[in-house]
N, C-alpha and C positions, 0 to 999 in steps of 0.2 A: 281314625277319623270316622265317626256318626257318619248314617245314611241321611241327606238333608234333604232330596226329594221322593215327593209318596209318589207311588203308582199312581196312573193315570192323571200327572201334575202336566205340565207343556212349558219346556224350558224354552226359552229364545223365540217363543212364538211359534214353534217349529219341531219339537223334538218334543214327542209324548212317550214318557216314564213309563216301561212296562215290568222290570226291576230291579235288582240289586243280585248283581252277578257275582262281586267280589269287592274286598274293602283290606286296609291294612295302612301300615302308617305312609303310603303314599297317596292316600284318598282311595275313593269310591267308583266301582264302575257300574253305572249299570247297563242294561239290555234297553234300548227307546226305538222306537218308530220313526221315520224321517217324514212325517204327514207331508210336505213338498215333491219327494222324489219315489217317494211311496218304498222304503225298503228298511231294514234291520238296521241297525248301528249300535256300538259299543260306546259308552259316553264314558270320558276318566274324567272326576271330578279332583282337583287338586286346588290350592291355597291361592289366590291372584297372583302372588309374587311368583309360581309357577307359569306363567303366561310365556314367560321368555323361553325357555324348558320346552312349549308347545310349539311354540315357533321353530325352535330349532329341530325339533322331531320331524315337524311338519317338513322342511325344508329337505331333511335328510333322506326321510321315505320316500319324496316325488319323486326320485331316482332311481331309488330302488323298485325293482319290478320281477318281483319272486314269488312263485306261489304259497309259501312258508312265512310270506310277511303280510302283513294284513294290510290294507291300503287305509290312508289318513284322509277323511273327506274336507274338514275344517279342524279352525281351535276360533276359541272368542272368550273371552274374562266377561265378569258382571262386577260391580262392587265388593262383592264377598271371594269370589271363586276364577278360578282360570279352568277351561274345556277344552276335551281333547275327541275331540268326534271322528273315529275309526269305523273300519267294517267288523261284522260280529261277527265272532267264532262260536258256533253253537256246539263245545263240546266242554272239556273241564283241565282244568293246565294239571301236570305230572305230577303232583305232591296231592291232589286232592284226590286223586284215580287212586295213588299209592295207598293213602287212609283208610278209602275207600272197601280196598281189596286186601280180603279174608288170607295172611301167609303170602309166602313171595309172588311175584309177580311172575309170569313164565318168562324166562331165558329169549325165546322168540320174538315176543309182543318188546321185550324192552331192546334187543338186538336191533328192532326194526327201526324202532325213536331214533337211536342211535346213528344209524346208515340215513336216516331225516336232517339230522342234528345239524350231521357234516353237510351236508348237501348245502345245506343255507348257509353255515359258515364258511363254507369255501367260496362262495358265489360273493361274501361279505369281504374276505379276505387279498378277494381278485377281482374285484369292484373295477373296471375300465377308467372310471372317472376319480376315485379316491378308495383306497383300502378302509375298508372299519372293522375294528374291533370293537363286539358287541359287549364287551367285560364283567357283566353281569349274568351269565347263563346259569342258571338253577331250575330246578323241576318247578318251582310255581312262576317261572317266565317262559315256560315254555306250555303251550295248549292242544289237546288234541282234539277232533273233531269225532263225529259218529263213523264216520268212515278212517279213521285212522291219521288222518295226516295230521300233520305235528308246525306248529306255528311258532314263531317268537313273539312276543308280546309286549314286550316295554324295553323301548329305545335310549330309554332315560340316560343310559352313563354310556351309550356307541362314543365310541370315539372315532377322526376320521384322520386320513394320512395321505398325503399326495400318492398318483397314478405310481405303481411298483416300486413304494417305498422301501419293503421290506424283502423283495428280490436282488438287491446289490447295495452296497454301503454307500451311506450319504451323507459323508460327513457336514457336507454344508447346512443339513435339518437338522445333527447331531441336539440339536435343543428340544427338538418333537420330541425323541425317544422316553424323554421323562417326563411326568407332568402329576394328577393329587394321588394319594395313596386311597384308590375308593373302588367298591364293588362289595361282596358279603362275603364275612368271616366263614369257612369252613370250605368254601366253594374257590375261593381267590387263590392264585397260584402265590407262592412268595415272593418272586420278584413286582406284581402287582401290588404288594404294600410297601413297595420301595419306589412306587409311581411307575412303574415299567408297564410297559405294555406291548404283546407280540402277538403273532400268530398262536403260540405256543400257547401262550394265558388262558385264550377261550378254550384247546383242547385239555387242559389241564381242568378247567373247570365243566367241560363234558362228562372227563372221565370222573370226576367228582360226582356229579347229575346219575351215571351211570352206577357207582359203586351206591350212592345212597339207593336206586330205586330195583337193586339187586337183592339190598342186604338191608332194609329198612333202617340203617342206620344214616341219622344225622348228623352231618358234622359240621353244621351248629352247636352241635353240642357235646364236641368232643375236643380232645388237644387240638392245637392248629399243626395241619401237616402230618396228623398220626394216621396215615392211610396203609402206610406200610407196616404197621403193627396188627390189621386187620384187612390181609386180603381179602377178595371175596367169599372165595370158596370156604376159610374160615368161618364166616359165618352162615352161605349158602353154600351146600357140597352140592345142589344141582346141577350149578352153570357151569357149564366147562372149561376144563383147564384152558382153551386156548381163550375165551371169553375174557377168563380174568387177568391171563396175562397183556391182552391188549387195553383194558383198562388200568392194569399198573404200571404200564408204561407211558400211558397219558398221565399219570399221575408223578414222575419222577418230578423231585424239587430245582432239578435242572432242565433249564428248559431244551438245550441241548440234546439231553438224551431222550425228551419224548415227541414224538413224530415229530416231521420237520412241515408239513403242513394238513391241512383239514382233508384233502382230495388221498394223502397215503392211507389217514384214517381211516377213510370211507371207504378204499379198497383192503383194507384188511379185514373189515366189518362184513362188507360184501363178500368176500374170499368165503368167510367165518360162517357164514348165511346158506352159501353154496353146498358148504361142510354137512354142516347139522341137515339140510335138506335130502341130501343123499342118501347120512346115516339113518334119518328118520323113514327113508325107502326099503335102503336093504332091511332094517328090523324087520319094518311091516311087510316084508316079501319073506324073509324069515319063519315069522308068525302063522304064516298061512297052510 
């Protein structure tokens, strides 16, 4: 989708166009002014018949109150277009840092996303008011800022589930448990193209986020599900054996066998963080 407002345009009476942040086949965002409230905002331009889509974003985020999630100020349609007016992230989401950057990414820097990652999905997971699964995580819905912190970015396909759905069998919601087969090829766990949807889904699709932004490989563009034909370390010997194995077990094709939710994730990540901090002590006490 074409960028359709210029710099320095003023949409709504109120929102002046300073640019074009990012674009792809879900529309256009740019960077604008709120000349009202006098501050930054991220504007999503998408199709009018996307207005419903905004609403429901809108509705979903008031609740949410996470510093990894960006706050929704409005949404408003014109004849052509539906808008999505957020707070701006002034950094660059995962997949365009990765382009970006010359050979792998260091082991640490992405270690750290990681132990981010879980953190918001665990707080999504164990929502007081309704569980969500966010079912679309990949490197370019996730954004990081100049100081490092790491954002989610489009709420488009969250799905929600009554208060601790997913902590004891329910058979009486036995109907929620399925619903469309939708999220992106490479990154979607396989019971998610059978409409399922878990805790499990999103870490599966971290550990997916993770292995692309270790080993620059896409998969996008590779078989579905060939993760285990291509550990890490196979194609980066950097990262460490413990690194990759906590990523191929986010990655098993049953959801079962990989962690059982976002919060063990994130202490095993942390554990892992503890590790390499230590060993990177004694060396350089070594060295000396």
């Amino acid at each position: 989708m074409p960028a359709r407002l210029k710099k320095g345009s003023l949409l709504a009476e109120r929102y002046e166009i300073l640019r074009v942040s990012g674009s792809g086949s879900f529309g256009v965002v740019y960077a604008a002014r709120d000349t009202m409230e006098e501050h930054l905002v991220a504007i999503k331009e998408m199709p009018m018949q996307s207005i419903v889509d905004c609403e429901r974003q809108a509705q979903l985020r008031a609740v949410l109150t996470h510093p990894s999630i960006p706050r929704i100020f409005s949404y408003f349609a014109t004849e052509e277009n539906s808008y999505l007016v957020q707070q701006l992230v002034l950094g660059s989401d995962l997949e365009a840092v990765l382009e970006k950057h010359f050979g792998f990414l260091p082991e640490k820097t992405v270690l750290d996303w990681g132990i981010q990652i879980c953190d918001v999905l665990d707080y999504l997971h164990t929502h007081p008011l309704h569980a969500v699964i966010f079912r679309d995580l990949k490197p370019n819905n996730v954004m990081v800022d100049d100081k490092g912190r790491i954002y989610l970015v489009d709420f488009g396909l969250a799905r929600i589930f009554p208060p601790r759905f997913f902590e004891r069998p329910q058979p009486l919601f036995e109907h929620l448990r399925k619903g469309l087969a939708i999220g992106t090829e490479g990154y979607s766990p396989p019971e998610q193209y059978e409409g399922i949807v878990l805790p499990q889904s999103d870490l599966y699709a971290a550990g997916a986020s993770l292995h692309h932004l270790l080993t620059r490989r896409d998969p996008r563009k590779e078989p579905a599900f060939s993760f285990d034909e291509t550990p890490v370390r196979s194609i980066n010997p950097e990262v460490s054996e413990a690194f990759e194995a906590i990523i191929m077990k986010c990655l098993e094709r049953d959801p079962q066998k990989r962690y059982p939710t976002a919060d063990a994730l994130r202490s095993e990540l942390k554990a892992l963080a503890r590790q390499l901090k230590h060993d990177a002590a004694l060396q350089g006490s070594a060295e000396k």
